[in-house]
C-alpha positions as CSV (number, residue, x, y, z in Angstrom):
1,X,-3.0,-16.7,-22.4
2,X,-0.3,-14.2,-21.2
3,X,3.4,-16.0,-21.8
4,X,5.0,-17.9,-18.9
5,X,7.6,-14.3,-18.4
6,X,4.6,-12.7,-17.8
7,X,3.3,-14.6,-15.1
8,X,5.8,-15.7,-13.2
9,X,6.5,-11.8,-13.2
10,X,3.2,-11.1,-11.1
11,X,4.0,-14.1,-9.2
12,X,7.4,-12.8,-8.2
13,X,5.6,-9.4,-7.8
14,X,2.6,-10.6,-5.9
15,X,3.8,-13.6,-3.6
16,X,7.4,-12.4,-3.3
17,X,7.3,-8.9,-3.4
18,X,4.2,-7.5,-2.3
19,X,3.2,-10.2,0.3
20,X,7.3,-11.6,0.9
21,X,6.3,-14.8,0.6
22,X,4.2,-14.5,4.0
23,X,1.5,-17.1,2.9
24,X,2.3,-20.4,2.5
25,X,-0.3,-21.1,0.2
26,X,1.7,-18.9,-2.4
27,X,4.4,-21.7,-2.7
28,X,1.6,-23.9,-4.1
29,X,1.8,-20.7,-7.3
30,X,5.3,-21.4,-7.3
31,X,5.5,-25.3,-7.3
32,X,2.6,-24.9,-10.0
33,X,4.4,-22.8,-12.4
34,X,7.4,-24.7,-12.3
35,X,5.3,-28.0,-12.9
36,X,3.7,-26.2,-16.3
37,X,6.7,-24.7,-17.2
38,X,9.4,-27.2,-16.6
39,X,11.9,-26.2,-19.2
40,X,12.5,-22.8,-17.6
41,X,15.5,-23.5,-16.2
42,X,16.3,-21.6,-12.6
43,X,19.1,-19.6,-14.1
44,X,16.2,-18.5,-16.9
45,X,14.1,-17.6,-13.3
46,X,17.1,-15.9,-11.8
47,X,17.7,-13.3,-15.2
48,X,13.7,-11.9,-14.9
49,X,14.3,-11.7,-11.5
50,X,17.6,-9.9,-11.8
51,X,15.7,-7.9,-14.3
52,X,13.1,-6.5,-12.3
53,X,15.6,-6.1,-8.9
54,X,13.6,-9.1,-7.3
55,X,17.0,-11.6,-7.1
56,X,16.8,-11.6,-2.8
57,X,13.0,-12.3,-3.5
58,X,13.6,-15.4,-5.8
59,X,16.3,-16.5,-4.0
60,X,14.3,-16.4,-0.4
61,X,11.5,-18.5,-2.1
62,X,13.5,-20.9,-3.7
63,X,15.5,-21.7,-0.3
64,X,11.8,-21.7,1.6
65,X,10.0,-23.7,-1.2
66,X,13.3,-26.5,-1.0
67,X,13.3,-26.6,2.3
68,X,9.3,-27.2,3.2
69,X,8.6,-29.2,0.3
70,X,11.5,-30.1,-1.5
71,X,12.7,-31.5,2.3
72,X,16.1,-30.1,2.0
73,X,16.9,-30.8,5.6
74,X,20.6,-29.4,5.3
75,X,18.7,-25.9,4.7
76,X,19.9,-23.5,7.7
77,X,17.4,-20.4,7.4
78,X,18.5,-17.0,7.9
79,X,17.1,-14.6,9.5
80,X,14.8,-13.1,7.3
81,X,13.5,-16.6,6.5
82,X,12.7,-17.7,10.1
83,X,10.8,-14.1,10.6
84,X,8.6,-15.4,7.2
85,X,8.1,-18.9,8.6
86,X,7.2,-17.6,12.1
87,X,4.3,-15.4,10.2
88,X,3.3,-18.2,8.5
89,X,1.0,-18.8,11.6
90,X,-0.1,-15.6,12.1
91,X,-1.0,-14.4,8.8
92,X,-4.5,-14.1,9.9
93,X,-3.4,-11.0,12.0
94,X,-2.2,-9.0,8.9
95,X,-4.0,-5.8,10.2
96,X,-2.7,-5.6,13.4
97,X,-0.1,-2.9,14.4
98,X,2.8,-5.6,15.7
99,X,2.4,-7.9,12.9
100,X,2.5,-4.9,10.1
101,X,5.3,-3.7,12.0
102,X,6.7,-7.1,11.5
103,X,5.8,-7.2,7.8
104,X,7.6,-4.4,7.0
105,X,11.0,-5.0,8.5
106,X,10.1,-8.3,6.1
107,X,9.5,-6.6,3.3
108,X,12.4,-4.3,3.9
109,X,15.2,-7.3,4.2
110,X,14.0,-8.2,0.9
111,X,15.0,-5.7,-1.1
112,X,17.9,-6.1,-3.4
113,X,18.9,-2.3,-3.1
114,X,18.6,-0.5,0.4
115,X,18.7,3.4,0.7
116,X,18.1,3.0,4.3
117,X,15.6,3.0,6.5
118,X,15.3,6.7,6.6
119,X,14.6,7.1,2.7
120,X,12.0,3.1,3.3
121,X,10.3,5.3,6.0
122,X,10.0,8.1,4.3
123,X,8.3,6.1,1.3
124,X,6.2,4.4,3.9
125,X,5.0,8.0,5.4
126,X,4.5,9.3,1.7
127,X,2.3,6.5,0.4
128,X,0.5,6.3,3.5
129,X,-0.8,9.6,3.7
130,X,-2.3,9.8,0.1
131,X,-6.3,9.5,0.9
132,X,-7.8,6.4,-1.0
133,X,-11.2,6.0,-1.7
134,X,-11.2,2.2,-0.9
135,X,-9.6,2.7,2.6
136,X,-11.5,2.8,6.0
137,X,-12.8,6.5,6.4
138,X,-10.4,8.8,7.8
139,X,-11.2,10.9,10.7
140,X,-9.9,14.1,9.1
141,X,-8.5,14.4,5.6
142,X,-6.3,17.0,4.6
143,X,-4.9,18.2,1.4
144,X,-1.8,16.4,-0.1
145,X,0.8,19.1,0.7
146,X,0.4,18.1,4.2
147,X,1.6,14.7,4.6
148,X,2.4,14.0,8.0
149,X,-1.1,15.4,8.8
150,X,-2.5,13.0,6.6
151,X,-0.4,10.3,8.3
152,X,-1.0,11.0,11.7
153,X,-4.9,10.9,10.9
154,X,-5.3,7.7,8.9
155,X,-3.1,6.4,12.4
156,X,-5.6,8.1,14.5
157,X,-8.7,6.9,12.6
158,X,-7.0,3.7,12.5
159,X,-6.7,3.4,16.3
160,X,-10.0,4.4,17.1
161,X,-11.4,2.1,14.8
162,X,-9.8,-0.8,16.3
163,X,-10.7,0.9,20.2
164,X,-13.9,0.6,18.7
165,X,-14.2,-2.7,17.7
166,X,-12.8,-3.8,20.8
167,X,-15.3,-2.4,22.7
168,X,-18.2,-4.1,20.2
169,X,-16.7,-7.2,21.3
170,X,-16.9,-7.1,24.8
């Protein structure tokens, strides 16, 4: 059994980094671990946290996780917080263009160190043009040298997928 570090690690990682604490069902992880583990104190929480650069992460859940089921009514959320608590209803539309959008600006409030949204873009353009096997076929692929190419294809295949689909429904 991996030690209670470890997991709350991919926890932070998983709930509060990758997916910013957009599901609500990830709060029942949280509330779980710190039922198991009860003598790891917050302040323990806050050093692996502070360790990995995750401290705005933490902190977000801890506030969110009070609020909804601790019923901390004095909580006042900020802005960040009322963007997560708004998706909380519209998870189900992860794969839409708005509500990725959305995500991202998420995602990039959370961060404990910023370079800007030129360098967060950049990143985002980067990852996204690297061809993965396991995502939806791309209309043309090119080689890696030419990212933008590669990004403005897996958009293009992206959008006629979804022009597709809407037209299979009606």
């Amino acid at each position: 059994m991996p030690s209670p570090d470890v997991i709350f690690t991919m926890l932070l990682n998983h709930h509060g980094g990758c997916n910013c604490w957009l599901i609500l069902e990830y709060f029942c992880d949280l509330i779980a671990f710190k039922n198991t583990y009860h003598n790891y104190s917050l302040q323990e929480l806050k050093v692996l946290a502070n360790e990995m650069k995750m401290n705005r992460i933490l902190e977000n859940g801890i506030q969110l996780l009070s609020m909804f089921f601790l019923e901390d009514l004095a909580f006042n959320p900020t802005k960040t917080q009322s963007k997560i608590i708004y998706f909380w209803g519209k998870a189900n539309q992860y794969d839409k263009v708005i509500p990725k959008i959305k995500y991202k600006t998420i995602y990039y409030s959370l961060q404990d160190e910023k370079n800007g949204w030129f360098s967060y873009l950049s990143t985002q353009i980067e990852f996204y043009s690297i061809v993965n096997v396991i995502e939806r076929k791309r209309f043309v692929s090119f080689p890696k040298q030419h990212i933008y190419l590669n990004v403005c294809f897996k958009l293009f295949s992206y959008l006629r997928e979804r022009v597709n689909i809407n037209f299979q429904r009606n």
